[in-house]
C-alpha positions in Angstrom: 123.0 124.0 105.9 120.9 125.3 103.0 117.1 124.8 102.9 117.4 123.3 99.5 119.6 120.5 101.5 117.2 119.9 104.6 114.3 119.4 102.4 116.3 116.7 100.4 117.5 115.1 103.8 113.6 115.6 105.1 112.1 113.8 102.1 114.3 111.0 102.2 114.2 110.7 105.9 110.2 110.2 105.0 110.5 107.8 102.1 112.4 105.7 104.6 109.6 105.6 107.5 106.7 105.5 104.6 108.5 102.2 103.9 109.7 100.9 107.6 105.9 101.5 109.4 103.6 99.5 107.4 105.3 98.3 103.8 105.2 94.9 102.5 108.5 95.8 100.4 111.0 96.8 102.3 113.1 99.9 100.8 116.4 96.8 100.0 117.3 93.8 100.6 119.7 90.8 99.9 118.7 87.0 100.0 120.1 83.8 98.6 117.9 81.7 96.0 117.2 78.2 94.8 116.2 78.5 91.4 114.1 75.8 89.5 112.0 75.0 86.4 111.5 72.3 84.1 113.1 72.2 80.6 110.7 72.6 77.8 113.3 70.6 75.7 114.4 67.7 78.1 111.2 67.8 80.9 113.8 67.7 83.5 113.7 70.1 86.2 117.0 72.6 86.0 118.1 74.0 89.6 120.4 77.0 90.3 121.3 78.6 93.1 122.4 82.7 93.4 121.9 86.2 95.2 119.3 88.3 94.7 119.7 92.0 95.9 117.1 94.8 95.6 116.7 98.1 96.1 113.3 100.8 95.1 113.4 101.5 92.6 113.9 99.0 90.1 117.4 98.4 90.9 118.0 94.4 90.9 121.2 92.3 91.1 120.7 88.9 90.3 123.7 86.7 90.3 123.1 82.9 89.5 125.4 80.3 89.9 126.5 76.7 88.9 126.8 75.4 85.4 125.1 78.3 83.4 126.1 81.0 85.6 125.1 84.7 84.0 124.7 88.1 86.0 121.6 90.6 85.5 121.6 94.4 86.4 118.9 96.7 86.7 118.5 100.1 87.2 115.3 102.8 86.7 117.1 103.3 82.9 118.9 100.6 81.9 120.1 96.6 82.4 122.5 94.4 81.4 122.5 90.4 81.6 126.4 89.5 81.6 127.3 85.5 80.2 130.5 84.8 81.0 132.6 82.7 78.9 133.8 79.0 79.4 137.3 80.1 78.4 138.7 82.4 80.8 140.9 83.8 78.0 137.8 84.2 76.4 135.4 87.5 76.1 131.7 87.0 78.2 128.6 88.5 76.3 126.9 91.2 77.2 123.6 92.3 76.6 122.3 96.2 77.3 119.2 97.7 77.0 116.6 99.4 78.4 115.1 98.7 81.8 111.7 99.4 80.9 109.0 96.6 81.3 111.6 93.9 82.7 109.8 91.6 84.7 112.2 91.4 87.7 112.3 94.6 88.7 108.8 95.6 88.1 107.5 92.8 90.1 109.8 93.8 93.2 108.3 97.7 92.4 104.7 96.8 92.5 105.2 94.8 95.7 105.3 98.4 97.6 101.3 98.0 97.2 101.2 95.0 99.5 99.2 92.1 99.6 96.0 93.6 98.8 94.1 94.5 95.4 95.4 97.3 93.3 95.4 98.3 89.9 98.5 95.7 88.8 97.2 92.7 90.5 94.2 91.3 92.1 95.1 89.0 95.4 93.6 85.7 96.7 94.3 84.5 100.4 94.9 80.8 100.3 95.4 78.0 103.2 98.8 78.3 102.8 100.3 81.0 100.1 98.2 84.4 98.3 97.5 84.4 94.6 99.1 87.2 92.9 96.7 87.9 89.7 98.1 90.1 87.2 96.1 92.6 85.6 95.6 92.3 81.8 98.1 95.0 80.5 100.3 94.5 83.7 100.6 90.7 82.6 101.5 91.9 79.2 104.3 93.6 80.2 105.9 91.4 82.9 104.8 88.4 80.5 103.6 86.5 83.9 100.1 85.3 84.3 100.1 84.8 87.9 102.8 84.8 90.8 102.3 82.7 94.3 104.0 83.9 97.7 104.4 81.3 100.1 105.7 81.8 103.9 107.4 80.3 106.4 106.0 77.2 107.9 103.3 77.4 105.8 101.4 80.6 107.0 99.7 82.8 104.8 99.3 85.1 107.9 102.3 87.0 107.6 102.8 90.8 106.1 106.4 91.1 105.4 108.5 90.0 102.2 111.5 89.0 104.9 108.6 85.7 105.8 108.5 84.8 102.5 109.8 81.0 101.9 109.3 80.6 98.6 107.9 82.4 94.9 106.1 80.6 92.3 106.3 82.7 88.9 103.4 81.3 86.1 104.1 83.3 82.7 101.7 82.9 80.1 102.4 79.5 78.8 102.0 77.9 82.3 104.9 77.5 83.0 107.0 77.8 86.6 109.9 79.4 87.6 110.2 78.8 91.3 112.7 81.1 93.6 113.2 79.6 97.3 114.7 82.3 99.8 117.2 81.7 102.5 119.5 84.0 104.8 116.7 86.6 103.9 118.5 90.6 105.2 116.5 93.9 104.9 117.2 97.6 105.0 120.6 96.9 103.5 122.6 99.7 102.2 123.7 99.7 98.8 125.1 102.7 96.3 123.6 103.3 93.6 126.7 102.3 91.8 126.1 98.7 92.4 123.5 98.7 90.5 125.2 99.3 87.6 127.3 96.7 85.4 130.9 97.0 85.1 133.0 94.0 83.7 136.1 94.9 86.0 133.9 94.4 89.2 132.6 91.5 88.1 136.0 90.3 87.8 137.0 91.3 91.2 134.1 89.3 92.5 
């Protein structure tokens, strides 16, 4: 094998164990979401459900379902949010553009620092959830103010994201976007590929 090959293998074999000793974030994972906020039109509370699967860095799939279903890709260079159409015959829309500064996958990212101050966000310990606070230029960019992480039978003890119950997103205008986890599974393996839209697969889905 050539040296130029065993350092690759060596230096992902150690980004893996950087992540699996002590990380908050773990290097992917897939979980199912409840989705709910209140309409600033109606004042009603809209719930979806969907799949949310991750992997560092910046690489997000988020698939929502129901009566406004819609797709979102990310990768580290680009992203695409796929509508598709009521008509089957029909064309869906699809939007590209650059990955940079999306909230989504920039919030997953800066999780790798834990649950403990850095220079994106400054964290509170509450009875029963910590208190994400966004740094001023960090908050520009993700457009949240604040985000709340709330465990599993109401602990605010544990250290993983796999305990998490439940995510409370604030953005600037107070208003929340709330994202409850179930069937929570880490260290999943994904290609890159997956990450990256293609109409046909969606099709095949």
């Amino acid at each position: 094998m050539k040296m130029l090959d065993m350092k690759i293998i060596f230096i992902l074999l150690i980004s893996n164990l950087a992540f699996a000793k002590n990380s908050f974030l773990p290097a992917s994972f897939k979980v199912d979401f409840l989705q709910s906020f209140k309409s600033s039109l109606t004042g009603r509370e809209n719930k979806s459900t969907g799949k949310l699967e991750y992997k560092f860095p910046s690489r997000v799939r988020f698939k929502v379902e129901g009566r406004q279903p819609s797709l979102f890709v990310s990768n580290p260079s680009k992203s695409w949010l796929y509508s598709p159409p009521f008509d089957p015959s029909e064309k869906g829309e699809v939007v590209e553009q650059s990955s940079e500064n999306l909230y989504l996958p920039r919030f997953f990212d800066s999780l790798k620092n834990g649950l403990k101050n850095n220079q994106l966000y400054s964290v509170k310990k509450m009875d029963n959830f910590y208190l994400l606070d966004f740094s001023k230029d960090f908050s520009k960019k993700l457009g949240m103010k604040t985000t709340k992480l709330y465990f599993k039978d109401g602990k605010a003890s544990e250290s993983q994201l796999k305990n998490i119950e439940k995510i409370v997103f604030t953005n600037k205008d107070k208003k929340d976007v709330v994202l409850t986890f179930s069937n929570f599974s880490e260290a999943v393996s994904f290609s890159d590929d997956h990450f990256v839209f293609e109409l046909k697969k969606v099709k095949g889905q």
